[in-house]
N, C-alpha and C positions, 0 to 999 in steps of 0.2 A: 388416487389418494397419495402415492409415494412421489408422484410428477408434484403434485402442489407442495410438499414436505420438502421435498430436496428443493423445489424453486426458491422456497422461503428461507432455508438455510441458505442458500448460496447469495439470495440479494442480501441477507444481512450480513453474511461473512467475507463476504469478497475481496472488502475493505482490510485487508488485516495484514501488513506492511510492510510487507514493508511498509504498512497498515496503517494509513492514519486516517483517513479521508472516507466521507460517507457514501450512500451507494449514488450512482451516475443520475437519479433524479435527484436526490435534492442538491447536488453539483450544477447541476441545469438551473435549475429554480433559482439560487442563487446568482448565477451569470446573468438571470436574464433581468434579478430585480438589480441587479450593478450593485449589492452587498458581497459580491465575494471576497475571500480575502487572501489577498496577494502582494507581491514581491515585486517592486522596482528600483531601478539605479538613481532614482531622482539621490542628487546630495556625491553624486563620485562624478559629476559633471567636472571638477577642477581639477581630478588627477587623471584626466584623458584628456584635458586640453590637448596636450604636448604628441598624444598618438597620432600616428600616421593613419592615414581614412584609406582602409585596404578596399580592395578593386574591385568592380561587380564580380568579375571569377572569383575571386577569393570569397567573398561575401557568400556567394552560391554554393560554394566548398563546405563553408564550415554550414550555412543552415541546414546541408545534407549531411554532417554529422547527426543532428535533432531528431532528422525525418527519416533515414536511413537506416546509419551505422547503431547508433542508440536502439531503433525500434529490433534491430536485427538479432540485439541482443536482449529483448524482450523487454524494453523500456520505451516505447517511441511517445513523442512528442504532438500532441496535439496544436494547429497556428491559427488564431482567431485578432480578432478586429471589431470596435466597435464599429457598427452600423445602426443606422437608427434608434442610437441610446441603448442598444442591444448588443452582447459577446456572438458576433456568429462566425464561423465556420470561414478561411479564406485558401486559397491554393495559395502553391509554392512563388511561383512569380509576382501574385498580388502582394505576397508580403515582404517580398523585397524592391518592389518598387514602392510601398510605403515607406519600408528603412531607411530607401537613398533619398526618399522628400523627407527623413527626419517626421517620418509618423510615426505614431505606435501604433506597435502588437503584442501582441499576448503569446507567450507560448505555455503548454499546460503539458506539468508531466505527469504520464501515465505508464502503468505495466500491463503484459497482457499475461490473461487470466486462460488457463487450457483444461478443457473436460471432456476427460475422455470415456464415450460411451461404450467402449468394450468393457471396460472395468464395471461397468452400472450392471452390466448386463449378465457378468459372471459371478457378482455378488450374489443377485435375484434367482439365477440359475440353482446356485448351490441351495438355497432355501427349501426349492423344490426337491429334489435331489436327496436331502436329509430327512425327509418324511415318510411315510410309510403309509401317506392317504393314497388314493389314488389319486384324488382332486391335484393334490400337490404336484404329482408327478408330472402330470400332466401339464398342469401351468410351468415347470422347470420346465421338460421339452418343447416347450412352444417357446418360453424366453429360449431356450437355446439356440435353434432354429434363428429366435429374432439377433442373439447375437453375433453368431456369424456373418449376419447380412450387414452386420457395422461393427466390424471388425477392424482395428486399426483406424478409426474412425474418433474424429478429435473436433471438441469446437472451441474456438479461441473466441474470447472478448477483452475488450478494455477496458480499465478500471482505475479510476484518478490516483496519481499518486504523490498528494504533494502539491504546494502551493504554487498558482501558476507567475509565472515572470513575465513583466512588461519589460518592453527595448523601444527604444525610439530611434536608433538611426545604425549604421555600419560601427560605430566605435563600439558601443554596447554589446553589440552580436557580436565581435572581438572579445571583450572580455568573458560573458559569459562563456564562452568557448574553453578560454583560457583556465576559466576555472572546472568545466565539468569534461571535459577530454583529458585522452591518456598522452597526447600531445603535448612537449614542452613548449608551449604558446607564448611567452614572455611579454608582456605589456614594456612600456620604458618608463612610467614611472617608478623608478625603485622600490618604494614605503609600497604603493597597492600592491607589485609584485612579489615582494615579498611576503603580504597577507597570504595571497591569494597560492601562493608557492605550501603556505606552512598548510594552510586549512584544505587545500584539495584534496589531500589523499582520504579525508576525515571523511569527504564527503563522494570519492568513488567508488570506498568499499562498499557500497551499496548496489551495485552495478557487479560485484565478482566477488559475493561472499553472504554467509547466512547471518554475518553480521556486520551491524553498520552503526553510526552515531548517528545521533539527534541534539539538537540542539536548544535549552529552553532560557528564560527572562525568570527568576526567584522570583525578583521584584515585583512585577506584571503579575503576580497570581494573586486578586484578588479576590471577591468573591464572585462576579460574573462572569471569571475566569475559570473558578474551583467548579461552578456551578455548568459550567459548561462542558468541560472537560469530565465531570462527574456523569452527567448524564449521558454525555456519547461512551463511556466505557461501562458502565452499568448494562447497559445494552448491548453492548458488545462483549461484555464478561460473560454477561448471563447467559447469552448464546451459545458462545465456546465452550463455558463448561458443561453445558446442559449439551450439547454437542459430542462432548469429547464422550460425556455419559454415555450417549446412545449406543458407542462402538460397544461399552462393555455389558451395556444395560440390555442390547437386544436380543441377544441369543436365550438369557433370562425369562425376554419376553414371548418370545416366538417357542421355547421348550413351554411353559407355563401354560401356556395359549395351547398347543397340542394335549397337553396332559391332563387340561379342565376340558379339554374335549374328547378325549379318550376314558374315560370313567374317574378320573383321579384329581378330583377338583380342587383338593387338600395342599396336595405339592405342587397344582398348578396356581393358586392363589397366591401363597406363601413366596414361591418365582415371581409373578407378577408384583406383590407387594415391592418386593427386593430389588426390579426392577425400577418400580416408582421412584424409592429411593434414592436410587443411582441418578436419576435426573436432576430432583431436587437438591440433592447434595454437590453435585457437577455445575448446575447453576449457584447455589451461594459462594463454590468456591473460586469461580470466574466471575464473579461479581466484586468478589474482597479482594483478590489478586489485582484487578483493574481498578478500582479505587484509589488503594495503595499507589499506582500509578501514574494517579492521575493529580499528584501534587507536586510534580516538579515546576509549575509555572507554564507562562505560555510559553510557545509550541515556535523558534524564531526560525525561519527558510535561510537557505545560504545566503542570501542577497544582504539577506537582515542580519546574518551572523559576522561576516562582511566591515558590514555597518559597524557593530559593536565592536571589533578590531580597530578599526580604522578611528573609532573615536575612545576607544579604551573604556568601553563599557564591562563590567563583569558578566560573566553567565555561566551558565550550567552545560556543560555536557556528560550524554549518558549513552551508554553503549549499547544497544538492544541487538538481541538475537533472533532467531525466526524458529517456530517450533510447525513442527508437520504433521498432520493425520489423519487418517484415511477413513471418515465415518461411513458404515455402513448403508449404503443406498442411498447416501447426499453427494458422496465423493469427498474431494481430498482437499482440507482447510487448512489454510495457514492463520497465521497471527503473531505477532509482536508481544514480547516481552522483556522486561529490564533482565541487564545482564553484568553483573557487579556494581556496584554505588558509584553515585551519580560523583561529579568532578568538577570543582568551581576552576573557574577561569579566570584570572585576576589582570592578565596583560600578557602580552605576545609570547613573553617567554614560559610562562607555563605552559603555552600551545605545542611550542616548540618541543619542550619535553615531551610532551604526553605523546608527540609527533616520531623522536627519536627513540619514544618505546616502540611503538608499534609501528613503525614503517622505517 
């Protein structure tokens, strides 16, 4: 029963962000009905005319930035291609020999996700351990037993993170480069370089810090917009807080539970109620937290934020942080949340500011 409970917390929380992105099946589902929604260069084709077409070694260089260095620091990169009207799965060489024929690829970023089962295991232990049944006892030394035997023992997954990027040839895998490495990469168009110089750092704190920007479109948030955003975080509030409940609501429920079974049904009732509560309350209040949230507009990727520079589009930026905790017998959830008031963006030079505060 606590295997299906934690499994259930952790596919709905996985997501949580540096958190935007839903769990790894309906990511699939999407790629393969070609609804997914992503980020490409189309339209910055006129300010790479003039770049130099860097070399197959250099090209192999930086896409092991993606697949490598990135993943090494717990972000790696997934590289796919259609194939029969379908997003599938390509190796490293296939994808740069479509680059140099000026094909496209997809690259999709992801962070990896780590659960560690000695922690699972000394949760359940102490359970045991705090009881005075015998049954109890018993089931603690046997989880004990079991967690010695996975001790230091971790399992890693991936989990989307972030709208994926199409490239169609060696210039594009250049710029991208340029903007998401700690590399000074300079392109020679002056105007993109410059963008892409102000807006980088905005977008590597994400990569070496618990906190990072996001970038969204006011305008764009209509109602199939509100309406969408509404129900991916209703869901995702509800969880969190109903989550977060658990840490403080279970020991409420696990005394409760011993005490209406020990002759004292009175104080174990009135715990279990108390309990209850703690759930219910933990869920509305990560349901209105994330509402709240969820009307800064659409959701724009760097490519697209990019874009809005380069044509003097306004937009929003907001700063979000990452909050931690360690729910009882689920393990350890993170999630995203706003972190001071959000910040319009009127033209280069406000970027610039907001730039030379913070970096």
């Amino acid at each position: 029963m606590i295997n299906k409970i934690k499994s259930f917390f952790n596919n709905k929380l996985s997501d949580t962000s540096f958190l935007k992105e839903n769990n790894n099946k309906e990511n699939n589902n999407k790629e393969n009905n070609n609804t997914i929604e992503s980020q490409d260069l189309k339209g910055l084709d006129k300010f790479l005319e003039n770049e130099e077409t860097i070399t197959d070694e250099e090209a192999a260089k930086i896409l092991g930035f993606f697949l490598k260095i990135s993943r090494d620091k717990g972000f790696p990169w997934d590289i796919k291609a259609k194939i029969n009207n379908k997003f599938e799965d390509i190796n490293e060489l296939e994808a740069l020999k479509l680059l140099k024929n000026n094909q496209e690829i997809g690259l999709f970023p992801k962070r990896t996700k780590i659960f560690n089962l000695a922690d699972r295991g000394q949760e359940l232990t102490t359970i045991g351990n705090i009881s005075n049944l015998e049954n109890f006892k018993k089931i603690g030394e046997g989880i004990q037993q079991g967690n010695n035997l996975i001790k230091n023992t971790e399992l890693k997954s991936e989990v989307i993170d972030g709208q994926p990027i199409f490239i169609r040839n060696y210039k594009e895998l250049k710029l991208l480069y340029s903007l998401f490495s700690d590399n000074n990469y300079p392109l020679k168009n002056e105007k993109l370089n410059e963008l892409i110089q102000t807006l980088k750092p905005f977008i590597l704190e994400k990569y070496s810090s618990k906190y990072f920007w996001k970038f969204y479109d006011p305008k764009e948030n209509n109602i199939k917009t509100k309406l969408k955003n509404a129900l991916k975080n209703i869901s995702k509030g509800g969880l969190i807080g109903t989550g977060v409940s658990v840490a403080f609501s279970s020991p409420l429920l696990l005394i409760g539970s011993l005490l209406a079974g020990m002759g004292l049904p009175s104080i174990g009732i009135a715990l279990l109620a108390l309990a209850g509560a703690g759930f219910v309350g933990g869920g509305l209040w990560g349901t209105k937290k994330s509402l709240k949230e969820a009307n800064l507009g659409k959701e724009l990727g760097p490519i697209e934020t990019l874009k809005y520079l380069l044509e003097n589009k306004s937009f929003i930026i907001q700063q979000k942080t990452i909050n931690q905790f360690n729910i009882p017998f689920l393990g350890q959830t993170t999630w995203e949340s706003n972190y001071k008031k959000p910040i319009n963006i009127n033209n280069l030079d406000n970027l610039k500011t907001l730039k030379n505060i913070y970096y």
